[in-house]
N, C-alpha and C positions, 0 to 999 in steps of 0.2 A: 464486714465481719460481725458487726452488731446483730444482723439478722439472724445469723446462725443459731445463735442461746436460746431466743423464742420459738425458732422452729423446731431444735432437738427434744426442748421441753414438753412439746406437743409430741414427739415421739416423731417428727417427719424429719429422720436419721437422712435420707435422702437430696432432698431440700437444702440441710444442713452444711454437706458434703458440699454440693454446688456451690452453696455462698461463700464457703471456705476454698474451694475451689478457685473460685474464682479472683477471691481475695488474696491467692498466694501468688498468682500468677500474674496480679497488679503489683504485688511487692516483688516480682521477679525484675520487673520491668521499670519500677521507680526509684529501687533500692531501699537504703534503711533511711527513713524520714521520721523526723521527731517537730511537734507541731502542737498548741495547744497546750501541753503538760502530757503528753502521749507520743505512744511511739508506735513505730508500724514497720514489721520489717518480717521475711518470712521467718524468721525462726519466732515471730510471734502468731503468725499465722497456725505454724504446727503446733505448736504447745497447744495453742485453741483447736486444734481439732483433736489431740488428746481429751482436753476440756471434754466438748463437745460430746465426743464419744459417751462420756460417762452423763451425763446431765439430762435424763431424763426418766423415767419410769423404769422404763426396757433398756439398760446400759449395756454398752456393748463393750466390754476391758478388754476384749479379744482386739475389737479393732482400735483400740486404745493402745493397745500394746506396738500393736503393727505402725500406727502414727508414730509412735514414739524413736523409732529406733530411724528415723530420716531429721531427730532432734537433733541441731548440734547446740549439747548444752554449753558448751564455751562460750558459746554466740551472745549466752540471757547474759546481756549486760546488768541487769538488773533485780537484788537481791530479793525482792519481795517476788518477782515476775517466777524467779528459778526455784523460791521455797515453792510458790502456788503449784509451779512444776511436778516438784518430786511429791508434791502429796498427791496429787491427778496420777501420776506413775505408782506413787504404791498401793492409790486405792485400788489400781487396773490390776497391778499383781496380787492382791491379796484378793479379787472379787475371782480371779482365776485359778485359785486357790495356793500359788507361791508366799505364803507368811513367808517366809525367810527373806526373799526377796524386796518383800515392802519392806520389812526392818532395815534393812542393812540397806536403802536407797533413803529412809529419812537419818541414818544416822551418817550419813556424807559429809563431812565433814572437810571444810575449804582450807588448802593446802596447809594444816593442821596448825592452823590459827586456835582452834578449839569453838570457831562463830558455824554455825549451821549456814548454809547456802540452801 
């Protein structure tokens, strides 16, 4: 998964795909492992290729948008992991021109505790 960042950033969206690719398909097969202080599971693999999508020169919210919707965000155990989330989600809507959208995706509000998720 780590390769992917450097290679999107280079623009080789390609490349990128494969390593995440490949990455989900290890967490299909391992499960959800936590190890180190990190965790690895595919709903983190997707969120990263949301990531991914956007993080380079040439961003693509189009296919950002498309990763996103195979997200199950119930899954992000983790409350920094799911903020990172929805800002990658509204930057894709708002770079595709939906403002409404991004607004109303960072202002989600977790089962109306009044704490941002």
């Amino acid at each position: 998964m780590a390769a992917a960042t450097p290679a999107a950033r280079r623009n080789n969206h390609d490349d990128a795909q494969q390593f995440l690719s490949a990455a989900e398909a290890a967490a299909v097969r391992s499960g959800k492992v936590s190890a180190y202080g990190t965790a690895f599971s595919v709903v983190d693999v997707r969120t990263q290729k949301v990531n991914i999508s956007l993080a380079s020169s040439e961003p693509r919210p189009g296919a950002a948008l498309g990763f996103a919707d195979d997200v199950n965000v119930g899954a992000i155990s983790r409350p920094v992991h799911s903020a990172a989330y929805r800002l990658d989600l509204a930057q894709a809507q708002y770079q595709t021109g939906d403002s409404d959208s991004a607004l109303t995706t960072q202002e989600v509000v977790d089962g109306g505790s009044g704490v941002l998720r």
